[in-house]
PDB file with SEQRES, HELIX, SHEET and CRYST1 records, atoms N, CA, C and O in Angstrom:
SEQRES   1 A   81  UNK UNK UNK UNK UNK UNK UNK UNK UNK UNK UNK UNK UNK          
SEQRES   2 A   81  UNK UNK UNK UNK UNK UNK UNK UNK UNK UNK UNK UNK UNK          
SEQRES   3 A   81  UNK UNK UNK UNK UNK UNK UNK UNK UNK UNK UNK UNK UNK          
SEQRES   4 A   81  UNK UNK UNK UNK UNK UNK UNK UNK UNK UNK UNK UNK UNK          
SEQRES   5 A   81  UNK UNK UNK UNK UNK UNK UNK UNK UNK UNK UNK UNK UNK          
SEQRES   6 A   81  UNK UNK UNK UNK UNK UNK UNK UNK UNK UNK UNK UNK UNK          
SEQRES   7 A   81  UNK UNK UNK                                                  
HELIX    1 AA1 UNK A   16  UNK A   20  1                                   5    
HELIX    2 AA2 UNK A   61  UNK A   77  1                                  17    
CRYST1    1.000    1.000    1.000  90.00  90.00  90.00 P 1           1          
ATOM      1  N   UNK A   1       0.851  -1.171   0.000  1.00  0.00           N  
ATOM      2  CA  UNK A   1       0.000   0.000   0.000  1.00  0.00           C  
ATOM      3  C   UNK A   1       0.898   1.236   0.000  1.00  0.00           C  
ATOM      4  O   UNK A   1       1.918   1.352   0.680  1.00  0.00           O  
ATOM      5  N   UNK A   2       0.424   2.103  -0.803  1.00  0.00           N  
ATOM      6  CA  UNK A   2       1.095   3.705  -0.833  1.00  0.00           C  
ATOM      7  C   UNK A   2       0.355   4.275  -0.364  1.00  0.00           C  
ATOM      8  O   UNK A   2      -0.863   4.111  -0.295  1.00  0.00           O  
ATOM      9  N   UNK A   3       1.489   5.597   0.313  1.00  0.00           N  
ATOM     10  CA  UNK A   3       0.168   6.472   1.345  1.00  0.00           C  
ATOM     11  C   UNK A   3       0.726   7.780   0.482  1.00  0.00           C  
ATOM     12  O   UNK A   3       1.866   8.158   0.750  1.00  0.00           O  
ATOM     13  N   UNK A   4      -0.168   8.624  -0.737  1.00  0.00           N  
ATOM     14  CA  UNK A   4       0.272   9.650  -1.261  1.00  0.00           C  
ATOM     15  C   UNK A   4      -0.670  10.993  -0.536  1.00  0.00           C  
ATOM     16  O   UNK A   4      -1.400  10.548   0.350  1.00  0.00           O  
ATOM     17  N   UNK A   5      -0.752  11.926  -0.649  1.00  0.00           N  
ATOM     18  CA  UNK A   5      -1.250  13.373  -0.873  1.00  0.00           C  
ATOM     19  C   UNK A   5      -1.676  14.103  -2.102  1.00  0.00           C  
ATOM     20  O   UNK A   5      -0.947  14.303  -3.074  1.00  0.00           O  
ATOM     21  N   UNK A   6      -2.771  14.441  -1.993  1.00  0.00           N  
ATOM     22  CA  UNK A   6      -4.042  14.990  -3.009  1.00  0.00           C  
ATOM     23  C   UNK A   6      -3.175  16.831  -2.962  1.00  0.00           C  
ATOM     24  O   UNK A   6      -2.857  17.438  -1.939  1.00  0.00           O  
ATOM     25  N   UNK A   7      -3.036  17.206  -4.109  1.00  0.00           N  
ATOM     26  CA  UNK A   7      -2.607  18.731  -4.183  1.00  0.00           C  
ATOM     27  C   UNK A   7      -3.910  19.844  -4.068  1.00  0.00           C  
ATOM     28  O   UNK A   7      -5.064  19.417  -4.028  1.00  0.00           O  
ATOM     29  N   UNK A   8      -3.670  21.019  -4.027  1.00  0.00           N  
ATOM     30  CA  UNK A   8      -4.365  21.901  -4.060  1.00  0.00           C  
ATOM     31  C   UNK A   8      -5.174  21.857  -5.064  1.00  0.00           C  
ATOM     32  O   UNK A   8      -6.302  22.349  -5.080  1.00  0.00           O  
ATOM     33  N   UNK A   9      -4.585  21.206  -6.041  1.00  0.00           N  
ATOM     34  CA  UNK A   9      -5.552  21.222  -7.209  1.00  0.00           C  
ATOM     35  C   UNK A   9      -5.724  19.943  -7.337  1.00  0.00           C  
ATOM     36  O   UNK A   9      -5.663  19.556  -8.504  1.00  0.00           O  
ATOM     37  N   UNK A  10      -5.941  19.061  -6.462  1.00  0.00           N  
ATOM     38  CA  UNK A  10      -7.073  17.624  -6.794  1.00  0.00           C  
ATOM     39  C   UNK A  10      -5.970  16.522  -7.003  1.00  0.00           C  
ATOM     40  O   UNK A  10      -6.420  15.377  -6.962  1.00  0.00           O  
ATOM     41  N   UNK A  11      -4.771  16.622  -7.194  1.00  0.00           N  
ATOM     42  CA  UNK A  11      -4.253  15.995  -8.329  1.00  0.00           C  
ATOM     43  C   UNK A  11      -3.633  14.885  -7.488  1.00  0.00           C  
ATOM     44  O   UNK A  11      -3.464  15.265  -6.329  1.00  0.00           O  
ATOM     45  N   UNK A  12      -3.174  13.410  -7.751  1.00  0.00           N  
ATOM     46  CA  UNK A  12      -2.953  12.461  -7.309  1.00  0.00           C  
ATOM     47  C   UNK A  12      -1.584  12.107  -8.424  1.00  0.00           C  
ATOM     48  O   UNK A  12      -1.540  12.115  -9.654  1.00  0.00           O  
ATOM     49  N   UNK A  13      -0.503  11.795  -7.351  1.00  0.00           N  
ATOM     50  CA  UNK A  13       0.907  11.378  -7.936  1.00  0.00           C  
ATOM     51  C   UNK A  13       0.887   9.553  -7.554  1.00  0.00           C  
ATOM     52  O   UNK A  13       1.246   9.079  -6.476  1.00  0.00           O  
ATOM     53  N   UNK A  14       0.423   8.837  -8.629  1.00  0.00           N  
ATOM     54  CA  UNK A  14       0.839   7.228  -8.456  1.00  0.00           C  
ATOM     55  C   UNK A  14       1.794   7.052  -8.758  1.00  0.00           C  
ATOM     56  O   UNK A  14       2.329   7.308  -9.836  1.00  0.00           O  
ATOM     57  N   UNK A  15       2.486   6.222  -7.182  1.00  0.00           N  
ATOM     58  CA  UNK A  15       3.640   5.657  -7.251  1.00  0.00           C  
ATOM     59  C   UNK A  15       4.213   4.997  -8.811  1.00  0.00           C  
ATOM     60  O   UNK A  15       3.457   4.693  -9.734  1.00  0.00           O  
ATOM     61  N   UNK A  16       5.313   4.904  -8.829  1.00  0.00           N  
ATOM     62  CA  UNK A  16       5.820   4.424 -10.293  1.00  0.00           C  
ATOM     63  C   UNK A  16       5.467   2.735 -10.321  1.00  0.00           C  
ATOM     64  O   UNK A  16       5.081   2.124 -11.318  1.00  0.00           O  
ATOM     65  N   UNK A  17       5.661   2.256  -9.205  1.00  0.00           N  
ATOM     66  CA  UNK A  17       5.782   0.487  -8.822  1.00  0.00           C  
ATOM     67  C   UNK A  17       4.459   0.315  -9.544  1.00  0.00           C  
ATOM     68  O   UNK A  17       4.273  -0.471 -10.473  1.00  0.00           O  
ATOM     69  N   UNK A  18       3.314   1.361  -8.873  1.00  0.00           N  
ATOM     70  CA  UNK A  18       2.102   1.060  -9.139  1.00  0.00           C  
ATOM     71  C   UNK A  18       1.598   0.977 -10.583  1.00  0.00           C  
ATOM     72  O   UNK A  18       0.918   0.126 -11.156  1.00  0.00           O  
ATOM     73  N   UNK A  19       2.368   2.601 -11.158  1.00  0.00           N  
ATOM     74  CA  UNK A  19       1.831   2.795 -13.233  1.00  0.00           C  
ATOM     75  C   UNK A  19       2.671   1.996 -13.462  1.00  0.00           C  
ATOM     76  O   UNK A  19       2.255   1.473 -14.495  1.00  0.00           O  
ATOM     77  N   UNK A  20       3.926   1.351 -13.120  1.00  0.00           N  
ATOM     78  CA  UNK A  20       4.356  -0.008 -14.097  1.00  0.00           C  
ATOM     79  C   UNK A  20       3.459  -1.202 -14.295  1.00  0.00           C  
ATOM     80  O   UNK A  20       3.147  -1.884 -15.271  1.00  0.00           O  
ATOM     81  N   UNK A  21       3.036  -1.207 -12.481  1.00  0.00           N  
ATOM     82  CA  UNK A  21       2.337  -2.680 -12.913  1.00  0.00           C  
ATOM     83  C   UNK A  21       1.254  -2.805 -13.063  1.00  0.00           C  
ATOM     84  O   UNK A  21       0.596  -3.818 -12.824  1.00  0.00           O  
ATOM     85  N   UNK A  22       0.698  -1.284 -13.697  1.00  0.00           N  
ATOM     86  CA  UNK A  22      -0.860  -1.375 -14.262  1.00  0.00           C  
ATOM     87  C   UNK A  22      -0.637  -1.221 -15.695  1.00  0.00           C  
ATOM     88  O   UNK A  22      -1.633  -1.350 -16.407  1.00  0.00           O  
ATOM     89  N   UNK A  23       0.380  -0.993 -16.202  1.00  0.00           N  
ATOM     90  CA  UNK A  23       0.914  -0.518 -17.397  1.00  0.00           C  
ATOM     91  C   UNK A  23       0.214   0.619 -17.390  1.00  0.00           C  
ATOM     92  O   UNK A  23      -0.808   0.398 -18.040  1.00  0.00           O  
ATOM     93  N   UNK A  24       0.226   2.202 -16.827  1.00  0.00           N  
ATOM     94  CA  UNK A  24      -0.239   3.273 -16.555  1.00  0.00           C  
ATOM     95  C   UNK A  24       1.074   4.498 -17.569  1.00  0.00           C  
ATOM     96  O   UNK A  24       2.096   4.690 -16.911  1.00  0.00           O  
ATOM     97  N   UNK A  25       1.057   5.109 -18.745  1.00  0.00           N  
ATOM     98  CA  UNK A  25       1.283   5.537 -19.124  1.00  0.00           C  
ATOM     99  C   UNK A  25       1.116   7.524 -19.495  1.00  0.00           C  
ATOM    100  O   UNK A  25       0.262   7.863 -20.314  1.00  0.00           O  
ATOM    101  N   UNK A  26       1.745   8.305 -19.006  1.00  0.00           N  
ATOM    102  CA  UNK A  26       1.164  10.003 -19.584  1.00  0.00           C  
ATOM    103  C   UNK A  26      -0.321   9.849 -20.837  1.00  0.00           C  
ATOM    104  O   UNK A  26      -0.447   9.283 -21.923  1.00  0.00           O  
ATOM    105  N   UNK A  27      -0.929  10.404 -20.255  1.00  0.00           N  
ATOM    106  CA  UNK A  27      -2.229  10.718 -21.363  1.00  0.00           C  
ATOM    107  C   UNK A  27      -3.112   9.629 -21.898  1.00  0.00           C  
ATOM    108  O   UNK A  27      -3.894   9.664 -22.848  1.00  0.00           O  
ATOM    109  N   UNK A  28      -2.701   8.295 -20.770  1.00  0.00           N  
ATOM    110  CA  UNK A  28      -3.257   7.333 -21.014  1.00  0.00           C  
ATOM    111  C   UNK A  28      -4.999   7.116 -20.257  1.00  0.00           C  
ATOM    112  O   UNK A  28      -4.957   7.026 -19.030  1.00  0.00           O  
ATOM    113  N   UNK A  29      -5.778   7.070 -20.598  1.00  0.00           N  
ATOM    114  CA  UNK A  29      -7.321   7.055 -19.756  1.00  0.00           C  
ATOM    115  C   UNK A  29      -7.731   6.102 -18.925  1.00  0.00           C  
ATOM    116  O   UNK A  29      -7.988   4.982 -19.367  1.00  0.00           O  
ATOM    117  N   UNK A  30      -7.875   6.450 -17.363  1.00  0.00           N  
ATOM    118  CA  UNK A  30      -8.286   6.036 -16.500  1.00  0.00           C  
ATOM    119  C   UNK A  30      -9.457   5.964 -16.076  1.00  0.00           C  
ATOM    120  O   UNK A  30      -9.906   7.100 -15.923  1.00  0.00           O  
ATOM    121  N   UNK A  31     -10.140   5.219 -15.824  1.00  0.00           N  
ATOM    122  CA  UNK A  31     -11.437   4.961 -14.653  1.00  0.00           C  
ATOM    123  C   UNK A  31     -10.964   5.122 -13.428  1.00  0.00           C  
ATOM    124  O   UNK A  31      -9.995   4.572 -12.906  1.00  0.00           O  
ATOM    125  N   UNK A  32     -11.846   6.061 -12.910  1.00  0.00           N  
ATOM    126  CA  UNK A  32     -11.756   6.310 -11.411  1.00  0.00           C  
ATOM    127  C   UNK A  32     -13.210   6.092 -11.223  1.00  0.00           C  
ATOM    128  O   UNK A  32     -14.071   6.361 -12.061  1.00  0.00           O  
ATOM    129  N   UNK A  33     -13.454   5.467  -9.786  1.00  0.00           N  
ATOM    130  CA  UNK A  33     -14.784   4.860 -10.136  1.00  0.00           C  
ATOM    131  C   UNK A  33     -15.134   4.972  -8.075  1.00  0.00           C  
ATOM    132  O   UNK A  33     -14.336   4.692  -7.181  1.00  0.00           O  
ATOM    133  N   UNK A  34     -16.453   5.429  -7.951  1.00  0.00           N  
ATOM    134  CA  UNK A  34     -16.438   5.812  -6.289  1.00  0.00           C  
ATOM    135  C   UNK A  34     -17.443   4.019  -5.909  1.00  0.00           C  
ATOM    136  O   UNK A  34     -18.408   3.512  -6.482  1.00  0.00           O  
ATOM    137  N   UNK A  35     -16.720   3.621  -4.878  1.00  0.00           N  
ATOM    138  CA  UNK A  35     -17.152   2.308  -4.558  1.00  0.00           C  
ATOM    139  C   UNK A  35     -17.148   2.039  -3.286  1.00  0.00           C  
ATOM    140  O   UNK A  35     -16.161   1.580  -2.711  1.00  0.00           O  
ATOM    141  N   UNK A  36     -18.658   2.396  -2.521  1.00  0.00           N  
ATOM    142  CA  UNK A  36     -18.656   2.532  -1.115  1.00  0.00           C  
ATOM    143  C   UNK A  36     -18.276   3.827  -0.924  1.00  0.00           C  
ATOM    144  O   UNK A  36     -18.593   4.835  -1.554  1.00  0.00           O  
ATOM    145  N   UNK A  37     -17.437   3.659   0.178  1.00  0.00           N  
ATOM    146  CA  UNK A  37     -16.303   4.875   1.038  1.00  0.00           C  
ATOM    147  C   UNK A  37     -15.062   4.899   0.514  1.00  0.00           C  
ATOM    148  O   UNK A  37     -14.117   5.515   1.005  1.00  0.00           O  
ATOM    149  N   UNK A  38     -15.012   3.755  -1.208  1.00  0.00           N  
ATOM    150  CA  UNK A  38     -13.277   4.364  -1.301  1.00  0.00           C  
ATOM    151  C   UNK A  38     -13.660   4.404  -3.131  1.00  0.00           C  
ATOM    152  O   UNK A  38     -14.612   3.898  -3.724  1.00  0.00           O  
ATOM    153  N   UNK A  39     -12.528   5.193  -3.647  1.00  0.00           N  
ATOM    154  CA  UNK A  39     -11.757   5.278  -5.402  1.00  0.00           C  
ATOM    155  C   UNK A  39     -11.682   4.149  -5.774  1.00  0.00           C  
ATOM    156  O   UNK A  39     -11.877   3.464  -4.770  1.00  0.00           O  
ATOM    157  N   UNK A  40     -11.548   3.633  -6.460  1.00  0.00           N  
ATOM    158  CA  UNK A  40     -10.837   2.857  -7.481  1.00  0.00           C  
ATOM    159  C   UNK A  40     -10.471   3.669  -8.708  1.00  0.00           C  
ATOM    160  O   UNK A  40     -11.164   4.383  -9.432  1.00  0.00           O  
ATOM    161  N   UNK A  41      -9.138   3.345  -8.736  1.00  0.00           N  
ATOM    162  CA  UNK A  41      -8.746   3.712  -9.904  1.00  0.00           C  
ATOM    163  C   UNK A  41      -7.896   2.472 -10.664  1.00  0.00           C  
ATOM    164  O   UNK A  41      -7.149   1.710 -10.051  1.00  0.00           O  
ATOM    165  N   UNK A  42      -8.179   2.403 -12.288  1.00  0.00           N  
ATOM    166  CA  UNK A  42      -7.800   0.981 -13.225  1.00  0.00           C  
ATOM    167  C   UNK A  42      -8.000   1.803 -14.747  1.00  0.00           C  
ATOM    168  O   UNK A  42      -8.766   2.703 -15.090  1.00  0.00           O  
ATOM    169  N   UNK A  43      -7.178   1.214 -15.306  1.00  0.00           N  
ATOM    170  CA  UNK A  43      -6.570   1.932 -17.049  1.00  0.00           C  
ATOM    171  C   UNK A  43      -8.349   1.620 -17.898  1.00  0.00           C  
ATOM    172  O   UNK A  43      -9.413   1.087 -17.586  1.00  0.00           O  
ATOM    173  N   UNK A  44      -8.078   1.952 -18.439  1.00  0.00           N  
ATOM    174  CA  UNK A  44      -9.674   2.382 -19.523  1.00  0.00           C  
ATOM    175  C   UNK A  44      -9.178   0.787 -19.920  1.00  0.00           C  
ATOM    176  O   UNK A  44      -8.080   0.296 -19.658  1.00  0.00           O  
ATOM    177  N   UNK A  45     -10.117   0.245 -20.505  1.00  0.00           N  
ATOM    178  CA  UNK A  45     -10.181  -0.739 -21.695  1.00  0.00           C  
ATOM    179  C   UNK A  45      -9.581  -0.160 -23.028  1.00  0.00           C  
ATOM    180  O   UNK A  45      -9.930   1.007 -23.204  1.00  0.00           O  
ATOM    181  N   UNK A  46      -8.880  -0.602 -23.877  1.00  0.00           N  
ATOM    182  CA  UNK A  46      -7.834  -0.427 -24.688  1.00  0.00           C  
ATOM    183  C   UNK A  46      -9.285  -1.100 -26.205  1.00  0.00           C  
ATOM    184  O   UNK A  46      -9.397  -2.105 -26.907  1.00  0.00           O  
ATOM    185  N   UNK A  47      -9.868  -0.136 -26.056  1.00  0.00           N  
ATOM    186  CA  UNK A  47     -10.688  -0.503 -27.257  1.00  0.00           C  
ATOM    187  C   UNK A  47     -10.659  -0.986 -28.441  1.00  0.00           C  
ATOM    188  O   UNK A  47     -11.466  -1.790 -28.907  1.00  0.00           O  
ATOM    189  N   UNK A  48      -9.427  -0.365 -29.149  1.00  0.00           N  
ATOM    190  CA  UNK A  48      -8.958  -1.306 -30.518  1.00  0.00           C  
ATOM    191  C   UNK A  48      -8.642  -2.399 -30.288  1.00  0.00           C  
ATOM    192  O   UNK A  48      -8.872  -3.199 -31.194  1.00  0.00           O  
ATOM    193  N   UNK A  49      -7.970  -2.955 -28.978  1.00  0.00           N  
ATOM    194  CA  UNK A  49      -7.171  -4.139 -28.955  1.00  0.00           C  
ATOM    195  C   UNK A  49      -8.425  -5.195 -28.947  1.00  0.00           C  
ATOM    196  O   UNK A  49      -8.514  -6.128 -29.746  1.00  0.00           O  
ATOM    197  N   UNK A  50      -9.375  -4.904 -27.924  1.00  0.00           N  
ATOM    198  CA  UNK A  50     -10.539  -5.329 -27.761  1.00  0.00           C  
ATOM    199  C   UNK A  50     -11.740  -5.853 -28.916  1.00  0.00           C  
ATOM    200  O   UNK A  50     -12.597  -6.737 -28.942  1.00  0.00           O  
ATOM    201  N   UNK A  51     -11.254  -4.734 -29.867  1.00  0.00           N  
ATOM    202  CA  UNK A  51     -12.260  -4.847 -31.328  1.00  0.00           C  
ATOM    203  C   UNK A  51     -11.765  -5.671 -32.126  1.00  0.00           C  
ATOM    204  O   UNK A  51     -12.452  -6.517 -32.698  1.00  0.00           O  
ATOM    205  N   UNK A  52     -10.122  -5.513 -32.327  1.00  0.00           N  
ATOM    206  CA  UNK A  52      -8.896  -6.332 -32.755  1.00  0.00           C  
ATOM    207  C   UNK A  52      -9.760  -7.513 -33.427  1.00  0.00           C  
ATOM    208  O   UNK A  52     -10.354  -8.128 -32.541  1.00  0.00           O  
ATOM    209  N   UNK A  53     -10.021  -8.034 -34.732  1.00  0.00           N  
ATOM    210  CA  UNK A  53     -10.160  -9.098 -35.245  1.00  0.00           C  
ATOM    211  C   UNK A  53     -11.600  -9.719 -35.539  1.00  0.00           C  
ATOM    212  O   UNK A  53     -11.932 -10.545 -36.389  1.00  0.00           O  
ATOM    213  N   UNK A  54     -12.659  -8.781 -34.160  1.00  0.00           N  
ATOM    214  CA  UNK A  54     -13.757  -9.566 -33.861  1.00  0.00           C  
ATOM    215  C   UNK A  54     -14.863  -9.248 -35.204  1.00  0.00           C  
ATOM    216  O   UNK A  54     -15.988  -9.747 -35.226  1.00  0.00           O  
ATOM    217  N   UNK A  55     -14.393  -8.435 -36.181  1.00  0.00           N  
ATOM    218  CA  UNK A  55     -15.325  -8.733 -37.649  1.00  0.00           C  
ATOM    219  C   UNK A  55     -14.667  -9.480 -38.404  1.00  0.00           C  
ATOM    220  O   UNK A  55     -14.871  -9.314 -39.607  1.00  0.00           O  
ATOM    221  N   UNK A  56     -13.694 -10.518 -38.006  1.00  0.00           N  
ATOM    222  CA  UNK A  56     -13.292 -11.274 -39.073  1.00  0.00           C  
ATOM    223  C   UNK A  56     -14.236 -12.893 -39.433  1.00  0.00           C  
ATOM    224  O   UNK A  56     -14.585 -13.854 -38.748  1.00  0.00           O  
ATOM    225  N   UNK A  57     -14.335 -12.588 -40.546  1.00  0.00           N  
ATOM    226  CA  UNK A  57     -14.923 -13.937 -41.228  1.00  0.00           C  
ATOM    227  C   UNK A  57     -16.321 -13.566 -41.287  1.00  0.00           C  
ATOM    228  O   UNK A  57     -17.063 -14.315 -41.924  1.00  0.00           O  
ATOM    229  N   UNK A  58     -16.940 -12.259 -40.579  1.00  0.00           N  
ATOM    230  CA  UNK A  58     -18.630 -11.646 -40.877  1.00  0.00           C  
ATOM    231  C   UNK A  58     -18.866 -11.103 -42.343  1.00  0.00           C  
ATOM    232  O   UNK A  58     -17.922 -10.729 -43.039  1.00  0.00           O  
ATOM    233  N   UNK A  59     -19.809 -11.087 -42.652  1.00  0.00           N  
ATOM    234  CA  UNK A  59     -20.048 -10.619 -44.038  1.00  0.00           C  
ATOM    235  C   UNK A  59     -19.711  -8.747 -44.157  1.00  0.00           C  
ATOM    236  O   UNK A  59     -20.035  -7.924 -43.301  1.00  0.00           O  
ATOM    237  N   UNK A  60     -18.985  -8.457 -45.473  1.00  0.00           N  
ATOM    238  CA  UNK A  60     -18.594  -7.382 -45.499  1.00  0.00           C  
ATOM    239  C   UNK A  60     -19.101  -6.161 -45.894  1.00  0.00           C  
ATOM    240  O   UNK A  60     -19.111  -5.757 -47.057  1.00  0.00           O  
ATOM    241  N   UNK A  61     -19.364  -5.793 -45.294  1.00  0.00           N  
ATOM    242  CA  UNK A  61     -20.664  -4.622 -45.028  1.00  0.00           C  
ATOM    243  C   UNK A  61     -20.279  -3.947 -46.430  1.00  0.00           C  
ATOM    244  O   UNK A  61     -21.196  -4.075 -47.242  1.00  0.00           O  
ATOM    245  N   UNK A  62     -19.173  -3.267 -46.921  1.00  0.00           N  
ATOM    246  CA  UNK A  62     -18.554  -2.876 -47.789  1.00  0.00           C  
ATOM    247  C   UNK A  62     -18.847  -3.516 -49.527  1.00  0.00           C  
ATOM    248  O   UNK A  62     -19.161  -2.858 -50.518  1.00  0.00           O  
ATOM    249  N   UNK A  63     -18.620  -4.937 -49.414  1.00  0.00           N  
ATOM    250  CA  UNK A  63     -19.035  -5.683 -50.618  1.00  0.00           C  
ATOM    251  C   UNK A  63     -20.870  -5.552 -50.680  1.00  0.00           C  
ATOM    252  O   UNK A  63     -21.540  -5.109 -51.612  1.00  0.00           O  
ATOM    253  N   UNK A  64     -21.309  -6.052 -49.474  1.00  0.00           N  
ATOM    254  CA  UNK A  64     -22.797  -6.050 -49.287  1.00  0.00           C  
ATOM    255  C   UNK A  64     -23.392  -4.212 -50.179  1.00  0.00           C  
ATOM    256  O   UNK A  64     -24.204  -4.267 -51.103  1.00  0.00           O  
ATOM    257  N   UNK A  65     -22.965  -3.149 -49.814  1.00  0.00           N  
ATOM    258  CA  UNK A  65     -23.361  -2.020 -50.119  1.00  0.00           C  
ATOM    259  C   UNK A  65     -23.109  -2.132 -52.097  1.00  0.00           C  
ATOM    260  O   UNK A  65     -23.850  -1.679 -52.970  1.00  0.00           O  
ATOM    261  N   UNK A  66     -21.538  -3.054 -52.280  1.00  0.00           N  
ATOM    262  CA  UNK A  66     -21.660  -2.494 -53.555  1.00  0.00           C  
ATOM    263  C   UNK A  66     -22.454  -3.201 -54.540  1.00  0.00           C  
ATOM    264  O   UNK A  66     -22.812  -2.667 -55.590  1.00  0.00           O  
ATOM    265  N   UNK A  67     -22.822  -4.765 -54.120  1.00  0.00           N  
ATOM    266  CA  UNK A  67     -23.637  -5.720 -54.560  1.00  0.00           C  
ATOM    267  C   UNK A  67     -24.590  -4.765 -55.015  1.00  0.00           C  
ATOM    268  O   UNK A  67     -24.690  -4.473 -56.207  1.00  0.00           O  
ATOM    269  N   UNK A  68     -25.590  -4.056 -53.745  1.00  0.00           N  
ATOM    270  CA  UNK A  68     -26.715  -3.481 -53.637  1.00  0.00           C  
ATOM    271  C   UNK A  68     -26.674  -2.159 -54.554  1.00  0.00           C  
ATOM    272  O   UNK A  68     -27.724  -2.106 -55.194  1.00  0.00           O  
ATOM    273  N   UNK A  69     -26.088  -1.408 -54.753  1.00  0.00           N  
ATOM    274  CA  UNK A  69     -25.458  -0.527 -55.726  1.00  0.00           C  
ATOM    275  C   UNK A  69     -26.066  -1.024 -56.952  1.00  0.00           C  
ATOM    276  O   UNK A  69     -27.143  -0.586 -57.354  1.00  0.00           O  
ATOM    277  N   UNK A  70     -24.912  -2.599 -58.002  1.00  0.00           N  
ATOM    278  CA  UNK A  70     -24.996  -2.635 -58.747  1.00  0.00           C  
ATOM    279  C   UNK A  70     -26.379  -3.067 -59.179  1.00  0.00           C  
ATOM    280  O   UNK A  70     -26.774  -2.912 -60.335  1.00  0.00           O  
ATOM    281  N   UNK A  71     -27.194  -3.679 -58.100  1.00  0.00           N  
ATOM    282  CA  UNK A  71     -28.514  -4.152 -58.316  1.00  0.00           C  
ATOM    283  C   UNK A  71     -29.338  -2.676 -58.711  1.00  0.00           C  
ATOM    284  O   UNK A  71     -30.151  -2.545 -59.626  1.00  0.00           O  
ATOM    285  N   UNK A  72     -28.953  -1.780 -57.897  1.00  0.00           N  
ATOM    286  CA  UNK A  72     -30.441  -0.629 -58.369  1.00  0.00           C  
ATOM    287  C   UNK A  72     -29.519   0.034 -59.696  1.00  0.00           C  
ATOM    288  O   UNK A  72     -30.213   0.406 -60.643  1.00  0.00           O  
ATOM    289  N   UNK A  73     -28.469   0.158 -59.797  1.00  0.00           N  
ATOM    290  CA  UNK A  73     -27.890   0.300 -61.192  1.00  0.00           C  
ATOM    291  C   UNK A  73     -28.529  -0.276 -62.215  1.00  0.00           C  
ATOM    292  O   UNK A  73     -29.301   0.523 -62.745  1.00  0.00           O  
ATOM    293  N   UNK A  74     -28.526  -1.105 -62.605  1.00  0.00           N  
ATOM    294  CA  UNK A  74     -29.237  -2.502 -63.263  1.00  0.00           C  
ATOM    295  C   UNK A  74     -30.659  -1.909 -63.696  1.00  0.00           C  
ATOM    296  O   UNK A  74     -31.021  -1.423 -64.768  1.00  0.00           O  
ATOM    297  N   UNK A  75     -31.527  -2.173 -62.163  1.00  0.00           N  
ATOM    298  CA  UNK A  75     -32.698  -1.360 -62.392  1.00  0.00           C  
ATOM    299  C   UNK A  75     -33.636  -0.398 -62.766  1.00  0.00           C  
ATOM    300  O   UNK A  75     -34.848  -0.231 -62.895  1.00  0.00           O  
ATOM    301  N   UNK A  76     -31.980   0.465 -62.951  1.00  0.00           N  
ATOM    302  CA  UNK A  76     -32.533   1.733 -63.490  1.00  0.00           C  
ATOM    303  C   UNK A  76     -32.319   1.942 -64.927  1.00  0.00           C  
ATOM    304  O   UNK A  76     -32.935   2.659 -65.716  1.00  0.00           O  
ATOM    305  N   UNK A  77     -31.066   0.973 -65.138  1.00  0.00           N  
ATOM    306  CA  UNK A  77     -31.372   1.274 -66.935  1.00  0.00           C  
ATOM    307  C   UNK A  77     -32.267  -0.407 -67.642  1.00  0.00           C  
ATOM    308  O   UNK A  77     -32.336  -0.745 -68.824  1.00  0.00           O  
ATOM    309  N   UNK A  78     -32.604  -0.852 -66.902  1.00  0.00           N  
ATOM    310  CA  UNK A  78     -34.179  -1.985 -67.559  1.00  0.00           C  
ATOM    311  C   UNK A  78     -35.293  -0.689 -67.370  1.00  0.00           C  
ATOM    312  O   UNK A  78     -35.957  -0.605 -68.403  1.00  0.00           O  
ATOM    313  N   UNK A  79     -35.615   0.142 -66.558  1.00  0.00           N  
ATOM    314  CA  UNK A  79     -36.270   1.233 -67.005  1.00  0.00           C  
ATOM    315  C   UNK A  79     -36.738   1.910 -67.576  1.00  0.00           C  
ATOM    316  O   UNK A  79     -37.847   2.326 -67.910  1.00  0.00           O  
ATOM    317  N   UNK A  80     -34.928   2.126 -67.801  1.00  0.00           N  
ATOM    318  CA  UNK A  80     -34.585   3.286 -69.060  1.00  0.00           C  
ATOM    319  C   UNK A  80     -34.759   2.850 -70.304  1.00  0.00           C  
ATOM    320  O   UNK A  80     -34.768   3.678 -71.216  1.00  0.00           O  
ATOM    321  N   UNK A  81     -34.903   1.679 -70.534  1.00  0.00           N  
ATOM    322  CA  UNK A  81     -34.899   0.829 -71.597  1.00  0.00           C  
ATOM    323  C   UNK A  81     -36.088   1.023 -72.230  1.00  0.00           C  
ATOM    324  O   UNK A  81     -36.361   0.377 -73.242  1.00  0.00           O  
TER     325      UNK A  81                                                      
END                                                                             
């Protein structure tokens, strides 16, 4: 346990032992979270890493749009016709 001090302006200095072994980095986003009578504080979820892969092998929204494209393309010159 670390025993730090809150500044005049709010601000909280975590020990280094501690941002190493949270992997806590400058400008990196934290949850601070009020639970009971105490803080928690723990690193944000790392969202890309998280997203990382999980549309692979789903149908591709991208091909799906141009399919649909060439279909009302189509449609419009049997129309025109």
């Amino acid at each position: 346990m670390a025993m730090v001090k809150l500044s005049s302006k709010g601000q909280v200095v975590i020990p280094k032992a501690i941002r190493e072994k949270l992997g806590l980095a400058p400008r990196k986003p934290l949850i601070l979270e009020l639970v009971g009578d105490h803080a928690e504080i723990r690193p944000a979820p790392d969202v890309k890493k998280e997203l990382k892969g999980s549309l692979k092998g789903k149908p591709s929204m991208t091909k799906a749009l141009v399919r649909e494209h060439s279909r009302e393309v189509k449609g419009d010159e049997t129309i025109r016709s």
